[in-house]
N, C-alpha and C positions, 0 to 999 in steps of 0.2 A: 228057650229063654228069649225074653221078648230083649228090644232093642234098648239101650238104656238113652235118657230123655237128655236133651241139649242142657235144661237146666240143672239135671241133676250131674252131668259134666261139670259143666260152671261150678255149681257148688263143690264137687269134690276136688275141681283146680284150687278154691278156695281155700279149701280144706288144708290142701296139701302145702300151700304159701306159708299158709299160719303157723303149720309144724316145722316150717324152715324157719322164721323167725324166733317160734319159741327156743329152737334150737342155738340159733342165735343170741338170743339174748343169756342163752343158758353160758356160753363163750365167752361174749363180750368183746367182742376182736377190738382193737384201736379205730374201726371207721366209726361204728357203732358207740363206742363210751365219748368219743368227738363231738358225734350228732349228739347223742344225749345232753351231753354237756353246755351245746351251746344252746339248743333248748330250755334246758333248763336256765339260761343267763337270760331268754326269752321271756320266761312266766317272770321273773324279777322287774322286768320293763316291762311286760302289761301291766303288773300291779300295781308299780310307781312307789316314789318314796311313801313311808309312815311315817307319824310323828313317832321319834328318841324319848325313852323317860326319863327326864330330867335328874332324876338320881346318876346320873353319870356324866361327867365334863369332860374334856380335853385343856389339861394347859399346855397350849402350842408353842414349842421354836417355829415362829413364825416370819414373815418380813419381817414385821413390825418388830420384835421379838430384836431380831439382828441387827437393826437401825438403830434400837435404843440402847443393847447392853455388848454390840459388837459381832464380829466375827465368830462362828462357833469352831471347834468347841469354849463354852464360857471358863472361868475360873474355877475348882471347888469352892471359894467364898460368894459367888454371883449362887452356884445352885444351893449352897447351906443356905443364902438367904432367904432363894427360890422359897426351899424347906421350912422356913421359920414361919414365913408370910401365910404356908398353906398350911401349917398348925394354927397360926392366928385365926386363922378365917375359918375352925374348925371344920374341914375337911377329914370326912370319917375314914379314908384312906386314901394313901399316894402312891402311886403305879407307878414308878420310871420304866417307861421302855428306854431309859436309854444306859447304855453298860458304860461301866469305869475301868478299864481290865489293867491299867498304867496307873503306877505312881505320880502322885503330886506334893509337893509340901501344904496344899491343902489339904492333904484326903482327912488329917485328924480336926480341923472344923470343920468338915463336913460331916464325917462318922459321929461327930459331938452332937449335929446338927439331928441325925437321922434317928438319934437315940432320944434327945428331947422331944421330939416328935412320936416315935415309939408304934406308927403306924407306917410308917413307910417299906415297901414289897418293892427290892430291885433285883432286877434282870441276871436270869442265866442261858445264853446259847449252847448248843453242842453241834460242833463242827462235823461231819457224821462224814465227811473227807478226809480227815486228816487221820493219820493214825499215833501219830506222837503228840503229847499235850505241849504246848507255847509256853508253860508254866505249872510249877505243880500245883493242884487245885488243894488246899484242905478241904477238912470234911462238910459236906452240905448236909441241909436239913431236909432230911430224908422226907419223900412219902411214901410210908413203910408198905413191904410187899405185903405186910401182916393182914393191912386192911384190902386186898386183891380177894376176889372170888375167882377162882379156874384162870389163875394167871397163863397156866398151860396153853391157853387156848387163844392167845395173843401168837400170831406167828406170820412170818414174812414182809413184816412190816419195820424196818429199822428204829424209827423212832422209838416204838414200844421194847423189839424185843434186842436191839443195842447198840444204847445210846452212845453219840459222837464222844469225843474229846471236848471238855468244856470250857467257855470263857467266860470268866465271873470278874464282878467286883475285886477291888482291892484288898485287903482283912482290913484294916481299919472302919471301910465302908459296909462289911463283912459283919462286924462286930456292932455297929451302931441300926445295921436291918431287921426290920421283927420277921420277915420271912423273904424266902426267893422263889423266885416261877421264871420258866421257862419262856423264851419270847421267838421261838423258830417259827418260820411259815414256811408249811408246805405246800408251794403250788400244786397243781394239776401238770402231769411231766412233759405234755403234749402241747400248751398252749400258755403255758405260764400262768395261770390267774386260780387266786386263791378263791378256793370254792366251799375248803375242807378246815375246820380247826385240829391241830392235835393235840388234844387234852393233857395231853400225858407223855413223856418221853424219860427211856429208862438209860440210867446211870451208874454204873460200877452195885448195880443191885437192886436200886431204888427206883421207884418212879417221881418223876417230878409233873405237878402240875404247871398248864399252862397261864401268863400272866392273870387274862379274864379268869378264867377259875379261883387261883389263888383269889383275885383281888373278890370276885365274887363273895367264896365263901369266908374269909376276913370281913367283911361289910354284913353279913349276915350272922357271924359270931358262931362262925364252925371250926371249932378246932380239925388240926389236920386229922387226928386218930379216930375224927366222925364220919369223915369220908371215904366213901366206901364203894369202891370199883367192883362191878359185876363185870367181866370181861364180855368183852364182844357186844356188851346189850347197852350197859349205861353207867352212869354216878352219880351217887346219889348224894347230894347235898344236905343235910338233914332231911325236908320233908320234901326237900326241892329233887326231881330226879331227872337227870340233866340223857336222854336219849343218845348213842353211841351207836356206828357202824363196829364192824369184826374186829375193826384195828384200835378200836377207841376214837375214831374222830368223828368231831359233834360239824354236822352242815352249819355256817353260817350262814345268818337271816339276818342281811343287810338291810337296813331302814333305809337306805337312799344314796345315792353319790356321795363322794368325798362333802366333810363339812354340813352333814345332816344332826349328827350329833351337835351338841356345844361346844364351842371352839372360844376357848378365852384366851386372850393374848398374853406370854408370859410377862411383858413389860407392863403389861395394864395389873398384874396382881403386884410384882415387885414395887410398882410406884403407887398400891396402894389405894388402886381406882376404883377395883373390887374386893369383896370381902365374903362377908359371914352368907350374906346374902344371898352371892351366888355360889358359893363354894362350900357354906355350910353344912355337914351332915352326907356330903356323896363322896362318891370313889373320883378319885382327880386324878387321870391318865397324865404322865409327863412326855411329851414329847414331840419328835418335828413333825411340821406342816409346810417346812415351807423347799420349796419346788431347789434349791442348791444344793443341801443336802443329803437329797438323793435317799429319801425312805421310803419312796411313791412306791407302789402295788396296781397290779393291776386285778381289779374285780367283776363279777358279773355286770355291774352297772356302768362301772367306768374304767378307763385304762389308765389314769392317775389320783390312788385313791391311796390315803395318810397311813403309814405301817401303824401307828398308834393307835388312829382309830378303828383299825380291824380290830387293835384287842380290848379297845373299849367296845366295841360291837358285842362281843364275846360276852364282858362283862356283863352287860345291858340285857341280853338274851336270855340269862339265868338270870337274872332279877327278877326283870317280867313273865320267864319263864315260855317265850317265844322261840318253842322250835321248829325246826324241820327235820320231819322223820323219815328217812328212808325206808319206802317199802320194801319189804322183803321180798325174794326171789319167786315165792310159790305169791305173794299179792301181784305181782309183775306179770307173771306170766298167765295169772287168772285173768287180767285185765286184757292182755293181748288175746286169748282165747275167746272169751264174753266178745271184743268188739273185730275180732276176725272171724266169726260166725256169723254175728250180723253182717257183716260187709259182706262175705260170700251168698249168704240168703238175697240180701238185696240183689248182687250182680247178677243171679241164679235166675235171675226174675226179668233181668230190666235190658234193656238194646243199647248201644253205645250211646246216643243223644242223652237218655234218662241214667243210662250207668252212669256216666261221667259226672252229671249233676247230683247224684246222689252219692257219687264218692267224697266230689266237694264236701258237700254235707255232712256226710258220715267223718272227715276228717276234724272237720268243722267241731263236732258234738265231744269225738273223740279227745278233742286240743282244749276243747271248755269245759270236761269233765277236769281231767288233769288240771286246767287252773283252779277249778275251783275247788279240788281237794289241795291244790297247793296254798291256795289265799285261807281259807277256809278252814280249814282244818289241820294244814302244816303237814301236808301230808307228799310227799317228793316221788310223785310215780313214774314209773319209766314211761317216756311217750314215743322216743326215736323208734322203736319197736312198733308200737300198734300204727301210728302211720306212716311208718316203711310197708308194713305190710299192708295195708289200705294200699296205698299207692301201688306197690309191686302185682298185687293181687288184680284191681284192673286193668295195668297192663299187662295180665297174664290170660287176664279173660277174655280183655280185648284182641291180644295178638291171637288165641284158641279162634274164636270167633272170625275174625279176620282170614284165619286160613280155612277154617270149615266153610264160609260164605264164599271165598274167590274159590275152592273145591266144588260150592252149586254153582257157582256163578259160570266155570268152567262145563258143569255139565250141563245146564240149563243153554248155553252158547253152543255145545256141538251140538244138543238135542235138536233146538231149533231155529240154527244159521239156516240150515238147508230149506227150514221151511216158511219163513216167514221173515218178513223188511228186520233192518237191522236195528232199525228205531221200537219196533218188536221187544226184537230180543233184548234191547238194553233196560227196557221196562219190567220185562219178567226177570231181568236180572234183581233187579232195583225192588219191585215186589215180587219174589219169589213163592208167595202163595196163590197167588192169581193163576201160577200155571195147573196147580192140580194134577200131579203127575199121576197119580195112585188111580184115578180114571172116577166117571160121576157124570149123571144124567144133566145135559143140557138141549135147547133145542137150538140146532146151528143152520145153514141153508150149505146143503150140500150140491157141487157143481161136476160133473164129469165130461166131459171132450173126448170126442175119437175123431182117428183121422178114417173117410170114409175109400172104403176101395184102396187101402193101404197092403192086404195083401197080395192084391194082384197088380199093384204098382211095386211090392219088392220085389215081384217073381218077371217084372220085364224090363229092369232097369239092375245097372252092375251097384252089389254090395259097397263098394265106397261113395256112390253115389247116392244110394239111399239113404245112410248116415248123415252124409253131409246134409241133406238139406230135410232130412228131419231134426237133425239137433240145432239147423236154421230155426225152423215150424219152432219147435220145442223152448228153445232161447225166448224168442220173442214173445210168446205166448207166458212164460215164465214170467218177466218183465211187467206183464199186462195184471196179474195176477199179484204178485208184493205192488203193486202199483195200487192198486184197490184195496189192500190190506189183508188179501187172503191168506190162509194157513195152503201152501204146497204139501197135499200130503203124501203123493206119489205119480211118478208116471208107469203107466202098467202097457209097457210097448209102445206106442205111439198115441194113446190114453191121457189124459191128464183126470186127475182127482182131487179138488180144493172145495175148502169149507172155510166158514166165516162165523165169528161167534166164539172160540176158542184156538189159545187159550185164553187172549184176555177178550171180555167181553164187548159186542159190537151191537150195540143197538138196532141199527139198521143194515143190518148183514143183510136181508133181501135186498134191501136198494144196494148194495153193494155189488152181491154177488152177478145181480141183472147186467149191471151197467158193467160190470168185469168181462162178462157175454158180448156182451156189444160190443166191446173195446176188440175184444178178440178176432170179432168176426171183420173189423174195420181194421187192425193188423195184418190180416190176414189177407185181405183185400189189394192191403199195399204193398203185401209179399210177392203177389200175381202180379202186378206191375212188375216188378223188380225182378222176376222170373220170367219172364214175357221179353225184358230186355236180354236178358242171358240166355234166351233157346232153353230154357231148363222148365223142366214139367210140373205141374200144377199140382198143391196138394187143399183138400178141402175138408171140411171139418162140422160135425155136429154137436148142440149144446145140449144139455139136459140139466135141469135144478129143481132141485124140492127144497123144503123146508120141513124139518121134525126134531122130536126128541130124540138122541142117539144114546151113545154110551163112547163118553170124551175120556181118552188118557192113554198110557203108556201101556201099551200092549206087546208083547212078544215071550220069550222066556229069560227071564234073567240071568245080567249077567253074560247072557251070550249076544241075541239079537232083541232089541227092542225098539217101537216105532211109537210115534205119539200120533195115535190116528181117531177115527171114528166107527161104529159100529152100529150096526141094527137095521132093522126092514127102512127105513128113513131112508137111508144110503143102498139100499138094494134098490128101492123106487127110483132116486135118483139117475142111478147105474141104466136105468129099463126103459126112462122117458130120455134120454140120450139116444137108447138104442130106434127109439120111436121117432126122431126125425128122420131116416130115411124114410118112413113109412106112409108119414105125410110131408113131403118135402120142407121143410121147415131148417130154418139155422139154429134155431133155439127156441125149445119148448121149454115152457114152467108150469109147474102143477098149479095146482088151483089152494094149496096152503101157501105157497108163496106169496099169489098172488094176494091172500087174504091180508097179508104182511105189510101190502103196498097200497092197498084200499082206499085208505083214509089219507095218504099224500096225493092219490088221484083225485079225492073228491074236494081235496083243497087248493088244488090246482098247483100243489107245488111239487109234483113229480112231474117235471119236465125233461123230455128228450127221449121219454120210454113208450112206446107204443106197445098194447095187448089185446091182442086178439084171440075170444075161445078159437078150439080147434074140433076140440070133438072130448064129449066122456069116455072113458074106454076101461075097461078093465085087462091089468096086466096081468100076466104069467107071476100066480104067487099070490095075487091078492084079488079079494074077494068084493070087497067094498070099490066102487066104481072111485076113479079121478079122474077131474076134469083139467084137461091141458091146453093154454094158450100161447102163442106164441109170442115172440117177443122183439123185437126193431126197434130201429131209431127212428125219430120224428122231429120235426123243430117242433118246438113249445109241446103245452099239456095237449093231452088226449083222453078222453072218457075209457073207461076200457068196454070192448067189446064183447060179448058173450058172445058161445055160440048156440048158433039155430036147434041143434040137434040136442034131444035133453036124454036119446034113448044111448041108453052104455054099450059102448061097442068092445065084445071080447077077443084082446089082441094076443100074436104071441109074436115075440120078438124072432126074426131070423139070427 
């Protein structure tokens, strides 16, 4: 079975992300419905307010409102009058969110008031705290379970499946209302802010609608016995079909901060300032706006926004028929699937510079899908999900990646600390292709050194002695060698073996490997001094270098011992024109391909300090085709290279 590929890793880390979130989203833990949540208060502030359709007002307790008719609460004769002024001004219906749950000696003109008027819709709360009623409620006007589809299927949700203990009107006030709706808000439990309507809340049997609803379908001329709850999906307004989560609560689709809606001051309609005009023919919300009070909410848009106008928002919604639909669980997780494949394919593909930028991006497209089915089409998809996982997912490939790369970066640093400068190895760290470990034809200049008459200098001098001052020899010469840029590929006894050319590429490896020769023999040189001072015995040394194609990489058996070295007749030639300076006393001979290497910096004059002289053609032990060998020195400035005399090949065999 072949090895499976880096990117098909990545992707299936991908993979594997995606099915934790889908997982997650299947859950929904509290961090996750948090994130979502205020995401979703996000898409509301990119979109920005909409205009309100003017079929709906607000009469506000307002400042102004409490400057002109006093401290609240007002009298029942100040709201009967309320009441009179907003039948004058023939308002097709009157909302009160505001409850009367206390006797007055006004309540019967005001109940007179609500009756002449004949449209007015006031408020019922249910305390879902309390377990004993503050009062006994008579009976309310049911919305019968008769009109429910699969009430069954309503469950864990109190409002719907039971309801609080209620606070109603007075029965005077009772008796003079053409119907009641519920005016509860339920926040989000986590963060306060209403995000949710609840349509519908049930009462000793019955469900009641909420105020928007009722006021709704009153202004539309639905009786209650046409309304008709499909549980868990929706309700239907006559032809109007109002979209529902499992509990029955409809998302509000707020038009804008507090005071987006029309806001008329209740002291401007009682004095009579407005009328028919602007009051005419809509539903007219009653209630406060003003900041003493204490009816403020807080919403996706803002953190003081009018409890009234939430349920004119309501109202407003089913008018124009402006919802937001939450997608369901199997659309949710199709979307996190669809854009958790593509984001694994992409990271599957791309390196952290381009990953990173294309996760941007991919979150980017991700978060403007999502608005644009939310502006667009009303359509509320989960987003904390697909870029959670976007995000978790590059740092999962990125952390993969991260450890696989310090794992070569680690191998690539033992491979070849030992053989080469460090500024080397941090580049083949850096590009790890460049080393080509799997092994591949290059042409390198290969260099080998002996020390000469080494064994009959171990056999007259004491073993700790020898050591010492060839791992002297050896140090120094090492030095000389990363100094030039050479590849160390081994010392084979008192041997040395370096190439240039691999693993990262060196243009001018001849001129390198020469001048690496020189250095050596001018180290060498100053070692004899420095042994000369210490009574200590001399050691001396021979060069040899070619140049050819080999066979560059990682050779040994794996897994156990392996060497990143060179191979081929190139490096046996090398090996043999080494063994050939003793033969013609020479410190360092170069074949005539090296030379070929160095030609054109000769004939330019800008191979300066390298002196070559032919020596002789010769044919080695092994090879058939003659080489021509010249040797090599230092010089001040340029030198023409010299040929030699003799053009007849002389057949050598190495002792």
């Amino acid at each position: 079975m072949g090895r499976v590929s880096t990117a098909t890793i990545r992707f299936l880390i991908g993979c594997a992300i995606t099915v934790a979130f889908c997982l997650l989203l299947m859950e929904n833990p509290l961090p996750v419905e948090m994130t979502e949540a205020k995401l979703y208060d996000l898409r509301f502030h990119l979109r920005g307010p909409v205009p309100a359709p003017d079929s709906v007002v607000i009469a506000a307790i307002d400042e102004k409102s409490l400057a002109r008719l006093g401290r609240w609460p007002w009298s029942r004769a100040t709201m009967a009058d309320l009441v009179a002024k907003l039948a004058k001004a023939q308002a097709a219906v009157v909302a009160f969110d505001v409850i009367f749950p206390e006797s007055d000696r006004g309540d019967r003109v005001l109940g007179a008031a609500l009756a002449d008027a004949g449209n007015v819709i006031l408020p019922v709360a249910f305390d879902f705290e309390s377990k004993t009623p503050a009062q006994k409620a008579p009976p309310l006007e049911p919305f019968g379970l008769s009109a429910v589809q699969d009430a069954q299927l309503y469950r864990d949700f109190p409002p719907i499946t039971s309801g609080g203990v209620p606070i109603i009107p007075v029965r005077p006030l009772l008796d003079g209302a053409m119907a009641l709706a519920h005016i509860n808000m339920l926040p989000d439990h986590f963060d306060g802010t209403l995000r949710w309507e609840a349509l519908l809340v049930a009462h000793d049997g019955f469900l009641y609608p909420s105020l928007g609803l009722r006021a709704a379908a009153v202004y539309k001329g639905i009786a209650p016995e046409r309304l008709k709850v499909r549980a868990t999906r929706s309700i239907e307004i006559g032809r109007t079909e109002v979209p529902t989560d499992r509990w029955g609560r409809m998302p509000i689709t707020y038009y804008g901060p507090g005071h987006t809606l029309r806001h008329i001051s209740i002291a401007d309609i009682v004095d009579g300032k407005v009328g028919v005009k602007e009051l005419g023919n809509r539903i007219v919300f009653v209630g406060a706006s003003a900041v003493g009070i204490l009816d403020l909410r807080v919403t996706p848009f803002t953190a003081v926004f009018p409890g009234v106008e939430k349920q004119a928002t309501v109202a407003a919604n089913i008018l124009e028929q402006r919802f937001l639909v939450k997608a369901s669980l199997v659309e949710d997780l199709a979307f996190v699937i669809v854009a958790g494949l593509g984001m694994a394919l992409l990271l599957s593909r791309l390196g952290l510079a381009w990953g990173a930028t294309a996760t941007l991006l991919w979150m980017i497209c991700i978060a403007a899908s999502a608005q644009v089915l939310f502006c667009r089409y009303g359509i509320w998809i989960n987003l904390a999900c697909p870029l959670g996982n976007a995000l978790c997912m590059f740092v999962s490939v990125t952390a993969w990646n991260y450890t696989v790369e310090e794992r070569r970066a680690r191998g690539i640093r033992a491979m070849f600390s030992s053989y080469v400068t460090t500024t080397i190895v941090n580049e083949l760290i850096e590009n790890p292709a460049l080393a080509r470990l799997g092994g591949e034809k290059r042409e390198v200049t290969v260099l080998f050194s002996d020390v000469r008459g080494f064994t009959t200098f171990s056999e007259r001098h004491a073993p700790e002695e020898v050591v010492a001052l060839l791992n002297e020899y050896l140090g120094e010469m090492t030095d000389v060698v990363l100094t030039w840029g050479g590849t160390l590929d081994k010392f084979i006894g008192d041997a040395i073996m370096v190439f240039w050319n691999a693993p990262l590429p060196c243009p001018d490896h001849a001129e390198r490997a020469v001048r690496c020769a020189l250095e050596m023999q001018e180290r060498l040189a100053r070692l004899h001094e420095k042994w000369d001072r210490e009574g200590k015995p001399k050691l001396s040394c021979g060069i040899g270098i070619n140049t050819g194609e080999v066979i560059v990489g990682n050779i040994g058996a794996e897994g156990k011992k392996m060497d990143y070295t060179v191979i081929g007749d190139e490096v046996n030639l090398a090996s043999r024109v080494e063994s050939l300076t003793r033969t013609f006393g020479a410190g360092i001979l170069v074949t005539e391909k090296t030379v070929a290497r160095l030609r054109d910096g000769v004939a330019a004059g800008t191979l300066r300090g390298i002196g070559l002289t032919g020596v002789r053609r010769v044919i080695v032990k092994g090879k058939e085709q003659p080489v021509t060998l010249y040797e090599a020195r230092s010089i001040d400035g340029a030198a023409p290279i010299t040929e030699c005399a003799d053009h007849e090949p002389q057949k050598l065999t190495e002792k």
